[in-house]
PDB file of N, CA, C and O in Angstrom:
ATOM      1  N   UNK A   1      -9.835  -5.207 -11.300  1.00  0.00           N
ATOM      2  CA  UNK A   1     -10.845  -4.813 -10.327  1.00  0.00           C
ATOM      3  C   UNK A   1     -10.536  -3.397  -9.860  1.00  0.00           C
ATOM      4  O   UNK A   1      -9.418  -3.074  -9.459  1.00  0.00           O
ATOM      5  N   UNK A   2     -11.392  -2.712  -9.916  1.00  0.00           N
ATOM      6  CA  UNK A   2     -11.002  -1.049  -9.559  1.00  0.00           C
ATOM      7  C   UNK A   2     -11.734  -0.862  -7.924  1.00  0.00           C
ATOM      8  O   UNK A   2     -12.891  -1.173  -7.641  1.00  0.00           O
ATOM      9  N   UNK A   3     -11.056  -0.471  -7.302  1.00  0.00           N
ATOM     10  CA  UNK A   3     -11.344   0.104  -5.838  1.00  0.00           C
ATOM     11  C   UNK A   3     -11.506   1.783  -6.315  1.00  0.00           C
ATOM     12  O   UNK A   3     -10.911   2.553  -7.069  1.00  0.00           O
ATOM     13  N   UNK A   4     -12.853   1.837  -5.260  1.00  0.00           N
ATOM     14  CA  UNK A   4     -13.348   3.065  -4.591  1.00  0.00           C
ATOM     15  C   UNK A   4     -11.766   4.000  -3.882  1.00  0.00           C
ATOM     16  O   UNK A   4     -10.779   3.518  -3.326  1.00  0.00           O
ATOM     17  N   UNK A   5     -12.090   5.421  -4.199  1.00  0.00           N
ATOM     18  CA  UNK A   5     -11.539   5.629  -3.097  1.00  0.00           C
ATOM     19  C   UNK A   5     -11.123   5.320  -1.493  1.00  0.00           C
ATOM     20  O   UNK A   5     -10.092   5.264  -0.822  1.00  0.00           O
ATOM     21  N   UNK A   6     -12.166   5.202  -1.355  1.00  0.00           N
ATOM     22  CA  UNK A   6     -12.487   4.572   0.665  1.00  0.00           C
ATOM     23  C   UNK A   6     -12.249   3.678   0.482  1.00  0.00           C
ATOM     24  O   UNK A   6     -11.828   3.235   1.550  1.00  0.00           O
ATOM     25  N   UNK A   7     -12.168   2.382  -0.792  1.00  0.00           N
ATOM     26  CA  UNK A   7     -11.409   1.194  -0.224  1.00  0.00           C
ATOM     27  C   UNK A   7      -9.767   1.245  -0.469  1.00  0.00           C
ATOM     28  O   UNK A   7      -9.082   0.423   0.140  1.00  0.00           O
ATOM     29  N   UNK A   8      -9.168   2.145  -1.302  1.00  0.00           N
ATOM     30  CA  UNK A   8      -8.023   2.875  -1.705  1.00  0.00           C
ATOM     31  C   UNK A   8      -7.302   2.805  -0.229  1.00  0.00           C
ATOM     32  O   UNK A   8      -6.481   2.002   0.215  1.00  0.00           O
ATOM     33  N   UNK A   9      -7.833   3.786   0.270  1.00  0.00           N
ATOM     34  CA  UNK A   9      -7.974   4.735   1.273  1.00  0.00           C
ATOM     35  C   UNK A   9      -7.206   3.483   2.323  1.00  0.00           C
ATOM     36  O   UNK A   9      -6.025   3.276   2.605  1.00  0.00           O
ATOM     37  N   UNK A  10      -8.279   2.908   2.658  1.00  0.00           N
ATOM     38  CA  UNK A  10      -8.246   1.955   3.413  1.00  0.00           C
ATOM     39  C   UNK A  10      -6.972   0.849   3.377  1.00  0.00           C
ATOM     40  O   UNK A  10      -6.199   0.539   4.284  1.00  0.00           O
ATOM     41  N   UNK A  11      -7.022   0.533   2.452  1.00  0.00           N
ATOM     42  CA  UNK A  11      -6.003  -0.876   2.096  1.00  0.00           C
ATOM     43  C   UNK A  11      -4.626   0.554   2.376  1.00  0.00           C
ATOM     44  O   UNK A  11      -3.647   0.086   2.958  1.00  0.00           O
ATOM     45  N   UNK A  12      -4.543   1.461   2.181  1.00  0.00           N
ATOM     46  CA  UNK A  12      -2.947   2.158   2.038  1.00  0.00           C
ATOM     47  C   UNK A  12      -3.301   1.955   3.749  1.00  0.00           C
ATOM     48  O   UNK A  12      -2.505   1.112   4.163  1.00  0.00           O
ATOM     49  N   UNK A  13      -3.827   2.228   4.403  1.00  0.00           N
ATOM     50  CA  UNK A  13      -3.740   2.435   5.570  1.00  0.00           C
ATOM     51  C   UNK A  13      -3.075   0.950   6.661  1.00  0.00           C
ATOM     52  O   UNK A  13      -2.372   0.835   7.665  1.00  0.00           O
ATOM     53  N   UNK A  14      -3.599   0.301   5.988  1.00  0.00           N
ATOM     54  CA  UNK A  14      -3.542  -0.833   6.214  1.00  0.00           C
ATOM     55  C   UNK A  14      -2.170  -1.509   5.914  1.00  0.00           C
ATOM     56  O   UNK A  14      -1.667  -2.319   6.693  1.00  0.00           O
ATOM     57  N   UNK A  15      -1.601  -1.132   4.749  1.00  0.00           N
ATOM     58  CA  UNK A  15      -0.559  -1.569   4.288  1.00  0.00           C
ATOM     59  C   UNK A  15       0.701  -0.763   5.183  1.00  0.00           C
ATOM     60  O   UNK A  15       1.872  -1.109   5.335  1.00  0.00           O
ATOM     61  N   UNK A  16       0.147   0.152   5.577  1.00  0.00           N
ATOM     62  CA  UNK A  16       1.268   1.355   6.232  1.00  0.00           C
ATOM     63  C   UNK A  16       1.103   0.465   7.671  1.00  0.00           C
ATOM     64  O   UNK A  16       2.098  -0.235   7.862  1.00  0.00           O
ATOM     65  N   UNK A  17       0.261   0.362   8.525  1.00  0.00           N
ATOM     66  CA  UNK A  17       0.478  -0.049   9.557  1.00  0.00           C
ATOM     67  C   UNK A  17       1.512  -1.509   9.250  1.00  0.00           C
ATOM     68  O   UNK A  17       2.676  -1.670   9.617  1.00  0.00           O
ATOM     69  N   UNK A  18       0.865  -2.210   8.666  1.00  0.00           N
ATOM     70  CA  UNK A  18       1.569  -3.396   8.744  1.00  0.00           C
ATOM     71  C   UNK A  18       3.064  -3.027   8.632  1.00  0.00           C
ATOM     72  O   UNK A  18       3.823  -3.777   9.246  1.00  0.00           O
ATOM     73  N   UNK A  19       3.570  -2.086   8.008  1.00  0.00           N
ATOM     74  CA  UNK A  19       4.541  -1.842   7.472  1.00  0.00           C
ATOM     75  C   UNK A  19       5.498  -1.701   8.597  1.00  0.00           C
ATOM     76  O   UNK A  19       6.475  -2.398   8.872  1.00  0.00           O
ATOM     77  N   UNK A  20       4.789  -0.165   9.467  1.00  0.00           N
ATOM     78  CA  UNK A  20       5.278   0.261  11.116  1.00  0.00           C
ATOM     79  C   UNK A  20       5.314  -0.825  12.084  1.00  0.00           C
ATOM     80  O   UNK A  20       6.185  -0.927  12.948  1.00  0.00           O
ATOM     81  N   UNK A  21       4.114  -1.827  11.878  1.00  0.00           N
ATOM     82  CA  UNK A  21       4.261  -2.948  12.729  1.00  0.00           C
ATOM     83  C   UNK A  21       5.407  -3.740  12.790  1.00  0.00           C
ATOM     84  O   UNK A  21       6.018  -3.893  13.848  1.00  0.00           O
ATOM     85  N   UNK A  22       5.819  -4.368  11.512  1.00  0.00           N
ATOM     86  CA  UNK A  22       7.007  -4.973  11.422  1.00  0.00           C
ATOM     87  C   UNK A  22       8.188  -4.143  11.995  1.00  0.00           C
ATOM     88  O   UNK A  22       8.590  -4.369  13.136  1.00  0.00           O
ATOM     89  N   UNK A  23       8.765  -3.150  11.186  1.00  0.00           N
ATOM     90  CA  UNK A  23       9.752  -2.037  11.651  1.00  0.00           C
ATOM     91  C   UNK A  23       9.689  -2.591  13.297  1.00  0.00           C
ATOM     92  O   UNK A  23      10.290  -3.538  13.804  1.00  0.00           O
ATOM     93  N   UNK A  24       9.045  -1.943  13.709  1.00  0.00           N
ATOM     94  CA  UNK A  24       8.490  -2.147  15.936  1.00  0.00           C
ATOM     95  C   UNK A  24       9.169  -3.933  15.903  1.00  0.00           C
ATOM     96  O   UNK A  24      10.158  -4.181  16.593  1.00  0.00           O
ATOM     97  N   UNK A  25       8.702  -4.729  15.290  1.00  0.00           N
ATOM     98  CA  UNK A  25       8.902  -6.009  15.428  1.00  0.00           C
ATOM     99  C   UNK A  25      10.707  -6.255  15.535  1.00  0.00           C
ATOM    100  O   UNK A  25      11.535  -6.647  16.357  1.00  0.00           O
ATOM    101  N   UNK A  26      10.658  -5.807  14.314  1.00  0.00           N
ATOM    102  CA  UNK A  26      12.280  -6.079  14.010  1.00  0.00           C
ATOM    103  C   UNK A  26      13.251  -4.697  15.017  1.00  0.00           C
ATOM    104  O   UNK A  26      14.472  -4.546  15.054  1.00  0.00           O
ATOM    105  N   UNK A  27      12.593  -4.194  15.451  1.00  0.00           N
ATOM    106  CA  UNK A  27      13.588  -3.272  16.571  1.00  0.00           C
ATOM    107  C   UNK A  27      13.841  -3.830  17.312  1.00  0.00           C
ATOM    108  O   UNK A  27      15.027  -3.836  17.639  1.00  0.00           O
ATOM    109  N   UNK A  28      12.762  -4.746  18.127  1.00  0.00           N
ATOM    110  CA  UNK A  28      12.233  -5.466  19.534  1.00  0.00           C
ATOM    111  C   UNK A  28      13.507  -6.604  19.239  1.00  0.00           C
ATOM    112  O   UNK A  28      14.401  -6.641  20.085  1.00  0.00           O
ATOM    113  N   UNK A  29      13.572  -7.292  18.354  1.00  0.00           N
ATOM    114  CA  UNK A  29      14.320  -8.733  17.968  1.00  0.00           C
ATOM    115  C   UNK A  29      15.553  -8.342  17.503  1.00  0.00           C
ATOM    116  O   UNK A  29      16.011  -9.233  16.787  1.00  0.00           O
ATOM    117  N   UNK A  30      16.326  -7.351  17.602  1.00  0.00           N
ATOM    118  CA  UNK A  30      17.512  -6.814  17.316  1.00  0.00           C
ATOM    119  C   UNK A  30      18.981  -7.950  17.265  1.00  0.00           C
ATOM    120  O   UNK A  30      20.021  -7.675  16.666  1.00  0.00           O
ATOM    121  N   UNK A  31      18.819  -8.795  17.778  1.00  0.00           N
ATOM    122  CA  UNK A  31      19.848  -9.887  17.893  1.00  0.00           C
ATOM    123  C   UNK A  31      19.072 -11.572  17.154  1.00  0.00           C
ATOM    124  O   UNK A  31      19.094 -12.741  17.539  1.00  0.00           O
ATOM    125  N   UNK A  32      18.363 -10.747  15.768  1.00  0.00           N
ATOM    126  CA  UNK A  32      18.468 -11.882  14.889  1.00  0.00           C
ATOM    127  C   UNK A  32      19.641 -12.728  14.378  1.00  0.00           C
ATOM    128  O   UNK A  32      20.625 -12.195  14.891  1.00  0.00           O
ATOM    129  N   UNK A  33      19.915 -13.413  13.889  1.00  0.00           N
ATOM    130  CA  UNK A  33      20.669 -14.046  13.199  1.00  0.00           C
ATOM    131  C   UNK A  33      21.037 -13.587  11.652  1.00  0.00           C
ATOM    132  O   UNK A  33      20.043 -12.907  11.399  1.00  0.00           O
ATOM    133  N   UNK A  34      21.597 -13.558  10.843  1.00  0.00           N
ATOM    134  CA  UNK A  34      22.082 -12.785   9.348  1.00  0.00           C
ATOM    135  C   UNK A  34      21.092 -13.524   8.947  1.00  0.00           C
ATOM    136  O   UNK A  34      20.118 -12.797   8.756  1.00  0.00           O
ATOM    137  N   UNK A  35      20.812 -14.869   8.674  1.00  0.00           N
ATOM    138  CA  UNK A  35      19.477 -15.418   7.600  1.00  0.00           C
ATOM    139  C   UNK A  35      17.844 -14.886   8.085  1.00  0.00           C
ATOM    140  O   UNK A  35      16.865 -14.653   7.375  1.00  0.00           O
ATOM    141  N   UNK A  36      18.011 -14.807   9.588  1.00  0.00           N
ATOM    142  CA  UNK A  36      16.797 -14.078   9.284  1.00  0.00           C
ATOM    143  C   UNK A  36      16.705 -12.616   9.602  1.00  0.00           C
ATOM    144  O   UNK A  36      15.588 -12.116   9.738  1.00  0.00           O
ATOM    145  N   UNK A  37      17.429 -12.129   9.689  1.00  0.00           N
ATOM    146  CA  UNK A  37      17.786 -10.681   9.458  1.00  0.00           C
ATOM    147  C   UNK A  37      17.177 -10.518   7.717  1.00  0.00           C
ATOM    148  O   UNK A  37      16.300  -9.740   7.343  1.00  0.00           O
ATOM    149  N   UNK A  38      17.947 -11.503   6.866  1.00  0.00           N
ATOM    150  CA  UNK A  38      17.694 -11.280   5.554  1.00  0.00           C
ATOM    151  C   UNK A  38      15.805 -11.687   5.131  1.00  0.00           C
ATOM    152  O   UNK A  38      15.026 -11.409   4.220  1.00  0.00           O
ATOM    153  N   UNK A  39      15.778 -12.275   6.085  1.00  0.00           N
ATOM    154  CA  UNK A  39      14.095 -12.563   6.145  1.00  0.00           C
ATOM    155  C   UNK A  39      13.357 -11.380   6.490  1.00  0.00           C
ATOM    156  O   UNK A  39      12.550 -10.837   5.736  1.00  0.00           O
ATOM    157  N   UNK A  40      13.652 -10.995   7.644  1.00  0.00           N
ATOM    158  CA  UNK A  40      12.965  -9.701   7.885  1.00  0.00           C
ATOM    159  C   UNK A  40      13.108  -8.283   6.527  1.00  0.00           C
ATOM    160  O   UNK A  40      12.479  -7.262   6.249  1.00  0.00           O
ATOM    161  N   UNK A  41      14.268  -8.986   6.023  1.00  0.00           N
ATOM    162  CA  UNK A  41      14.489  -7.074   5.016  1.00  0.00           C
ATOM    163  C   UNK A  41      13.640  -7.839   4.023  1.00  0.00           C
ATOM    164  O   UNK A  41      12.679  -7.105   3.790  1.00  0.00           O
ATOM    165  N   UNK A  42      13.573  -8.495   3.613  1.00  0.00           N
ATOM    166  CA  UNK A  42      13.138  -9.228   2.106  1.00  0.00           C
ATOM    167  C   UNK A  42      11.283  -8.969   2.393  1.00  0.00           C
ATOM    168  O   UNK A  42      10.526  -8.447   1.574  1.00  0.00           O
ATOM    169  N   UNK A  43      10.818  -9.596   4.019  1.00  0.00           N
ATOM    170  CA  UNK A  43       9.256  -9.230   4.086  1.00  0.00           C
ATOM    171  C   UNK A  43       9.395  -7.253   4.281  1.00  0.00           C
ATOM    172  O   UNK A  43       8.564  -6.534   3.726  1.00  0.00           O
ATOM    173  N   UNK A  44      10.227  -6.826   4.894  1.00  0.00           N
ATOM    174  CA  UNK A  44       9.674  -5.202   4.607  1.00  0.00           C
ATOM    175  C   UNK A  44       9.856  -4.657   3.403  1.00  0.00           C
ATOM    176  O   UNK A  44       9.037  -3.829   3.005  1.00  0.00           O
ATOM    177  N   UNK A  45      10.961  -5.025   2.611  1.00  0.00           N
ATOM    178  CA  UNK A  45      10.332  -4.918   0.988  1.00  0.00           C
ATOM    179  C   UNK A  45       9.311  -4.593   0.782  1.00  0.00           C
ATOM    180  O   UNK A  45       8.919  -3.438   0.946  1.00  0.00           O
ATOM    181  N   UNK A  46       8.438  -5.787   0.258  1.00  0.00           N
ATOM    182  CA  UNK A  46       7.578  -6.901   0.254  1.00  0.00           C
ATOM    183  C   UNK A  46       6.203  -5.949   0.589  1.00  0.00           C
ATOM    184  O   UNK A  46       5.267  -5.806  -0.197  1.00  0.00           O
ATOM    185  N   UNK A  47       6.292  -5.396   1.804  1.00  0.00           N
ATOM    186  CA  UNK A  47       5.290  -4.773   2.810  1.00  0.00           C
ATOM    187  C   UNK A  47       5.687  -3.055   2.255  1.00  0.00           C
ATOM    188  O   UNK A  47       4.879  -2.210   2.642  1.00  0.00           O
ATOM    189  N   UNK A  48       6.591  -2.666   1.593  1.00  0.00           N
ATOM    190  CA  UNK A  48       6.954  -1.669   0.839  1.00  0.00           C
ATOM    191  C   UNK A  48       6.617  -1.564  -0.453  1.00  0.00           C
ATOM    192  O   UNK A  48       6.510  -0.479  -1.025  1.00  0.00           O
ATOM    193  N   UNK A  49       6.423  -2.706  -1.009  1.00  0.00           N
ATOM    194  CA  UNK A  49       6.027  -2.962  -2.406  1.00  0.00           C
ATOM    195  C   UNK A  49       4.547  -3.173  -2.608  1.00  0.00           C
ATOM    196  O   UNK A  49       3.948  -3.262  -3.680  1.00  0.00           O
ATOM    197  N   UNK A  50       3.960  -3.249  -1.113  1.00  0.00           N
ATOM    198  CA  UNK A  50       2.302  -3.351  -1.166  1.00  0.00           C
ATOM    199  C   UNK A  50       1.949  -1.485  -0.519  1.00  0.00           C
ATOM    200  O   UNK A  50       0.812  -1.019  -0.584  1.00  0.00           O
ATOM    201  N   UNK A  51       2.694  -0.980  -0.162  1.00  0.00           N
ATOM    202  CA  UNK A  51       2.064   0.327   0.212  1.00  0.00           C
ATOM    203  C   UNK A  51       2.500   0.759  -1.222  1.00  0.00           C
ATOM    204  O   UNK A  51       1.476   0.535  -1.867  1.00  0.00           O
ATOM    205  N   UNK A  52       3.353   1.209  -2.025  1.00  0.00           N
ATOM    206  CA  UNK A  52       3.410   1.490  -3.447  1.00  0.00           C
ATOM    207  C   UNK A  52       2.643   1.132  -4.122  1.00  0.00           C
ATOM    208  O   UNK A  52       2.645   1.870  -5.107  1.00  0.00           O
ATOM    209  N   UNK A  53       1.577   0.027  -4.245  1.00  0.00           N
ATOM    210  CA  UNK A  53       0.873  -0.258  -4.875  1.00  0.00           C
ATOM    211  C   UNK A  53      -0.362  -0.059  -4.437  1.00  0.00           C
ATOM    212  O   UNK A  53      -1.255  -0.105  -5.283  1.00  0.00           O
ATOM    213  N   UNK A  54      -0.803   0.270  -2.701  1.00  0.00           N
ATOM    214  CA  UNK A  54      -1.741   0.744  -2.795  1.00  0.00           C
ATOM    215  C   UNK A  54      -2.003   2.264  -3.229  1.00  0.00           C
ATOM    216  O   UNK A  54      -3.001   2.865  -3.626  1.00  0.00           O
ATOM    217  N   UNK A  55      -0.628   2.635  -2.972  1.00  0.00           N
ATOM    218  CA  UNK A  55      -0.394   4.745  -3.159  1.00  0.00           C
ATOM    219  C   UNK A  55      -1.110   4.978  -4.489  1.00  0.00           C
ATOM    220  O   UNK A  55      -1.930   5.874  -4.693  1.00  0.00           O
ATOM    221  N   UNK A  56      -0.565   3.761  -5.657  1.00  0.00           N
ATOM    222  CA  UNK A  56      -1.119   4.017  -6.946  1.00  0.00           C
ATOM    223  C   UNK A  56      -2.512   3.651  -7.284  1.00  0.00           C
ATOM    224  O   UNK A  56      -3.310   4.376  -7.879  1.00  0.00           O
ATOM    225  N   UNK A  57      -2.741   2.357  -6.809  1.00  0.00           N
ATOM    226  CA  UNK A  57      -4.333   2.537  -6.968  1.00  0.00           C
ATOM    227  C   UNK A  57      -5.499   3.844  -6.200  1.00  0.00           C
ATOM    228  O   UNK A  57      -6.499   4.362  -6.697  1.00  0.00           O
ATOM    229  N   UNK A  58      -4.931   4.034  -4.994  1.00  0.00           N
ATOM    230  CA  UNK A  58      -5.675   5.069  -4.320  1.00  0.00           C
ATOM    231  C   UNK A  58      -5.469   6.398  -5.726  1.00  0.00           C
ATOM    232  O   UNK A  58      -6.405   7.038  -6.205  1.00  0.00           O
ATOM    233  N   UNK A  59      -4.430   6.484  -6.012  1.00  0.00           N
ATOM    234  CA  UNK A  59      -4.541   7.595  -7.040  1.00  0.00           C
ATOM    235  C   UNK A  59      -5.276   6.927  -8.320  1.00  0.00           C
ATOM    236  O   UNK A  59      -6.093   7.709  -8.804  1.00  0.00           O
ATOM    237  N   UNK A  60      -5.223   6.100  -8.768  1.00  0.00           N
ATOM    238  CA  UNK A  60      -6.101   5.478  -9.843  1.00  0.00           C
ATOM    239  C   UNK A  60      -7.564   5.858  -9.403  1.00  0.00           C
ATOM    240  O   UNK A  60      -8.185   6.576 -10.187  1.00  0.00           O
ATOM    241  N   UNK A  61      -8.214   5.448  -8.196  1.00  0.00           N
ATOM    242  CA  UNK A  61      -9.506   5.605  -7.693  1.00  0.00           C
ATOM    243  C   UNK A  61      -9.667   7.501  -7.769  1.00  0.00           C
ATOM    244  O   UNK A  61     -10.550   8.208  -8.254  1.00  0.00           O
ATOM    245  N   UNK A  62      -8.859   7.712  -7.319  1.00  0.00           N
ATOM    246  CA  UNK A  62      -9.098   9.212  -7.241  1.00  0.00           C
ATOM    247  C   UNK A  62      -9.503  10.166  -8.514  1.00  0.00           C
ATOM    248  O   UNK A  62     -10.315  11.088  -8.582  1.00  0.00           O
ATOM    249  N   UNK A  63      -8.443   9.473  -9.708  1.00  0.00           N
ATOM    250  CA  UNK A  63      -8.793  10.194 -10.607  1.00  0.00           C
ATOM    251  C   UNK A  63      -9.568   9.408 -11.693  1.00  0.00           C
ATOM    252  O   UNK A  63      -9.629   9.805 -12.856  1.00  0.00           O
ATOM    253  N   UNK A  64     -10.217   8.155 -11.207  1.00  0.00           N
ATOM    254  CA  UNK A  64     -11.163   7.576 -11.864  1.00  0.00           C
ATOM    255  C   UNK A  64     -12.624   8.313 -11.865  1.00  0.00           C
ATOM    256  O   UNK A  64     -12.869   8.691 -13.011  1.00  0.00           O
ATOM    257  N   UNK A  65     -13.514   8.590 -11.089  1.00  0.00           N
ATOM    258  CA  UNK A  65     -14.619   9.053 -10.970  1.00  0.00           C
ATOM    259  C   UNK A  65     -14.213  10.451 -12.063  1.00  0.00           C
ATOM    260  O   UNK A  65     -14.893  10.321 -13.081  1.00  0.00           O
ATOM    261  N   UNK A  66     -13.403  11.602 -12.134  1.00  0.00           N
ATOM    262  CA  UNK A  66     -13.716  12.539 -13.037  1.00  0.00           C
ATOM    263  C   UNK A  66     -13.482  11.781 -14.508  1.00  0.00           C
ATOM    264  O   UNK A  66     -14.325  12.337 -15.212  1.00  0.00           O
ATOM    265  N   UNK A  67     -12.866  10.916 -15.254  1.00  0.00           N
ATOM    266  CA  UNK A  67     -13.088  10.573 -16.096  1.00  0.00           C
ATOM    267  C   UNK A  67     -14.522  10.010 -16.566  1.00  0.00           C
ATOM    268  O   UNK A  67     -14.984  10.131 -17.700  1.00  0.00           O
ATOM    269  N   UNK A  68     -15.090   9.417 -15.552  1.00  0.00           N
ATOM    270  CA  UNK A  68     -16.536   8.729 -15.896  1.00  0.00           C
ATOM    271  C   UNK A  68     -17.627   9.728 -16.018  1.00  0.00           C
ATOM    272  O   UNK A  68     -18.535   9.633 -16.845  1.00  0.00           O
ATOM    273  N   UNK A  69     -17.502  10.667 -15.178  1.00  0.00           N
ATOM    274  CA  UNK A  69     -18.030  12.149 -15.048  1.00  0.00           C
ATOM    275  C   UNK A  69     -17.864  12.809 -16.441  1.00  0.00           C
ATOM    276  O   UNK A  69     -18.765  13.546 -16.843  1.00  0.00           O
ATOM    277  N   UNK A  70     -16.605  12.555 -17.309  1.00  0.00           N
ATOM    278  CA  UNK A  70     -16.971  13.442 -18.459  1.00  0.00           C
ATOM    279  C   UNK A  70     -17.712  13.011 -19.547  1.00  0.00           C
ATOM    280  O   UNK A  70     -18.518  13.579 -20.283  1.00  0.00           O
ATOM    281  N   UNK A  71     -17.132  11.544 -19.475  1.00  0.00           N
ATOM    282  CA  UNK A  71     -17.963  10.728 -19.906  1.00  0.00           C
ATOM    283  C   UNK A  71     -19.447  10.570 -20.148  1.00  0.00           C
ATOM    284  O   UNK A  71     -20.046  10.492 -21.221  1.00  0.00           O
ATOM    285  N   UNK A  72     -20.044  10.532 -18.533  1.00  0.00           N
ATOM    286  CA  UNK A  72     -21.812  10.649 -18.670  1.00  0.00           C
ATOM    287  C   UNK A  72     -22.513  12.362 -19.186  1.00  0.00           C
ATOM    288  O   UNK A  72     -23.655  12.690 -19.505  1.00  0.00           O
ATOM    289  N   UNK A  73     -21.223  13.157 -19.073  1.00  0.00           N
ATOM    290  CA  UNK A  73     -21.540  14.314 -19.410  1.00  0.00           C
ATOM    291  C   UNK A  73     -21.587  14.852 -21.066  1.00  0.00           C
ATOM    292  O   UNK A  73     -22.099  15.835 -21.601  1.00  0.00           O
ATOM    293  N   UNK A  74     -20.697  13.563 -21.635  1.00  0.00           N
ATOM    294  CA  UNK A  74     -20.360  13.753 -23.195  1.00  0.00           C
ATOM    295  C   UNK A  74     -19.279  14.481 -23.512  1.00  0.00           C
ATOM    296  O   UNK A  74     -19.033  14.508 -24.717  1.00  0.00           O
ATOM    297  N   UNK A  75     -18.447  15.170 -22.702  1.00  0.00           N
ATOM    298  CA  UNK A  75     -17.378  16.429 -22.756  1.00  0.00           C
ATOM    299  C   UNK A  75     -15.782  15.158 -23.605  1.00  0.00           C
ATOM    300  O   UNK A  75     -14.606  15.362 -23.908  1.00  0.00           O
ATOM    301  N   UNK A  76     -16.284  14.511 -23.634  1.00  0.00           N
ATOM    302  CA  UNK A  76     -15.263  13.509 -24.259  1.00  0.00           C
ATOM    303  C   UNK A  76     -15.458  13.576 -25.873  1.00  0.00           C
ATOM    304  O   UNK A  76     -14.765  12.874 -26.608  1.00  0.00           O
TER     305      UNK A  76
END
């Protein structure tokens, strides 16, 4: 499924907050326990591994439209 830029756009944005949100979360709760200490690093991964993947689709979207462009143009 290919996303638009603006939905690119969007989901990175999205993925970044969640990201800062947690961080704020896990500052606030500083006297976890080691197992869920290891819970918290394993979901910011996790929440690291979804902003990387939106970084790349937003660049997929980005440089999707000039390929289709040369395309309807014939320059291919």
């Amino acid at each position: 499924m290919s996303k638009t830029v603006e939905q690119a756009e969007a989901a990175l944005a999205a993925a970044n907050a969640a990201y800062l949100n947690e961080l704020e979360r896990d500052c606030i709760q500083r006297e976890n326990c080691s197992s869920q200490q290891r819970d918290h690093e394993y979901y910011q991964q996790s929440l690291r591994d979804a902003i990387y993947q939106c970084k790349r689709e937003l660049e997929e979207a980005k440089h999707r439209p000039l390929i289709s462009t040369e395309v309807d143009n014939g320059s291919l």
